[in-house]
C-alpha positions as CSV (number, residue, x, y, z in Angstrom):
1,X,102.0,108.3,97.7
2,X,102.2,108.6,101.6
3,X,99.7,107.8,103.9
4,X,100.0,107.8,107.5
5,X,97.1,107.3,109.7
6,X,97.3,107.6,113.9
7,X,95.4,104.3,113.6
8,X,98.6,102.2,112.7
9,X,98.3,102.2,109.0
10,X,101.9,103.6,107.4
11,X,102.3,103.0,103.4
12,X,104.6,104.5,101.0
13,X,104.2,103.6,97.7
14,X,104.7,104.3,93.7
15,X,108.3,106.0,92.4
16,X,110.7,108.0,94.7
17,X,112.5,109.6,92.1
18,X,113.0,113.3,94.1
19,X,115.6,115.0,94.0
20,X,115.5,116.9,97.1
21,X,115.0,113.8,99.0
22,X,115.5,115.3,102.4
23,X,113.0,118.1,102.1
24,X,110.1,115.5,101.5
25,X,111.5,112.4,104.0
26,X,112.1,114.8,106.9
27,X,108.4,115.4,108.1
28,X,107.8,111.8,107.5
29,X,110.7,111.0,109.7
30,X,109.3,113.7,112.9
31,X,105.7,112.5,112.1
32,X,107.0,108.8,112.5
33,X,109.1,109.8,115.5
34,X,106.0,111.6,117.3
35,X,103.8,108.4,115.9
36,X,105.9,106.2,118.4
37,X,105.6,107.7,121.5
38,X,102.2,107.0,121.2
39,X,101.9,104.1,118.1
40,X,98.6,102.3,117.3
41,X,97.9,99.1,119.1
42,X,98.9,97.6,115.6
43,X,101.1,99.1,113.0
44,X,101.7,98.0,109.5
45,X,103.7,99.6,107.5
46,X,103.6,98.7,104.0
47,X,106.2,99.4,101.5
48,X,104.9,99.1,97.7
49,X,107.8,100.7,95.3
50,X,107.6,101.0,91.5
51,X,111.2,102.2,91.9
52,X,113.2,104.7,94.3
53,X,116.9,106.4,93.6
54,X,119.5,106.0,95.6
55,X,118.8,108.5,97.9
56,X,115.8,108.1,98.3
57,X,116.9,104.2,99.4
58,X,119.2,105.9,102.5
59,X,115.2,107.6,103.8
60,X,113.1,104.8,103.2
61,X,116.3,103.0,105.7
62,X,115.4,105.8,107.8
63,X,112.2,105.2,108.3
64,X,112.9,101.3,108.9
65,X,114.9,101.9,111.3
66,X,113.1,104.9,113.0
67,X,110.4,101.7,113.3
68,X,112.2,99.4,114.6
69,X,112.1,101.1,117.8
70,X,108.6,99.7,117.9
71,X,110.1,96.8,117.9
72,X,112.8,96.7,120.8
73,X,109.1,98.1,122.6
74,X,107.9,95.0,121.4
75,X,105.2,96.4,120.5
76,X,102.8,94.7,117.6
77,X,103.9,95.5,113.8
78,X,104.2,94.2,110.6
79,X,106.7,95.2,107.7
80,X,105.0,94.3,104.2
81,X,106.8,94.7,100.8
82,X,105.2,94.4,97.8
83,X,106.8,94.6,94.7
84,X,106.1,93.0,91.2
85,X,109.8,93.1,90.2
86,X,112.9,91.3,91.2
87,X,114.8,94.2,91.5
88,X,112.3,95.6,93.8
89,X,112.1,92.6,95.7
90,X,115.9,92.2,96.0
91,X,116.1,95.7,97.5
92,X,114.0,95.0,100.1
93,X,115.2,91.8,101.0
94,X,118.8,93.7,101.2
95,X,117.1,96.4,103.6
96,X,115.4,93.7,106.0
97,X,118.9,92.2,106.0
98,X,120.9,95.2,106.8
99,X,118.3,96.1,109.7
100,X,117.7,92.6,110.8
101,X,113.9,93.1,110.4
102,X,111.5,90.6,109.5
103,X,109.4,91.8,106.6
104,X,107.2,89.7,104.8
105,X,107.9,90.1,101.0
106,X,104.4,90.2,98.8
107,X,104.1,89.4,95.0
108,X,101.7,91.7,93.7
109,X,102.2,90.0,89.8
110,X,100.0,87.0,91.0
């Protein structure tokens, strides 16, 4: 599932398991690109993977990093991960790493 509101609300969740990966993550990257020019007065962006491939992993980085220009704006958002699996939890934690972004990492088993 996406959702996207103009309101500051940006969640991708479930299984990316597509194979054309860059026919479905290319009008979420414009969308986010043209959401911050003019962003909410507070994003969150809430990631909450069953399980992505490998490529998708390279466009959910995309869109991290496509958001993190919200951040050099310093303007006010949030970066949640949920996850109910180690796995999933490790793969964020290596994302936040690689991009230097705080993200605050959310058990959804308890």
């Amino acid at each position: 599932d996406v959702n996207f509101r103009q309101s500051g609300i940006i969640e991708l969740r479930g299984s990316s398991l597509i194979e054309n990966t860059k026919e479905f993550y290319e009008p979420i990257i414009s969308w986010l690109e043209e959401y911050i020019k003019h962003p909410g007065e507070k994003t969150t962006v809430n990631f909450e993977f069953e399980y992505y491939n490998t490529s998708s992993q390279m466009w959910i980085f995309r869109v991290v990093e496509v958001l993190m220009d919200l951040v050099k704006l310093n303007k006010d958002i949030t970066f949640n991960w949920f996850y109910n699996e180690e796995e999933v939890q490790e793969a964020g934690m290596d994302l936040a790493n690689l991009l230097s972004v705080e993200m605050n990492f959310i058990d959804t088993n308890k």
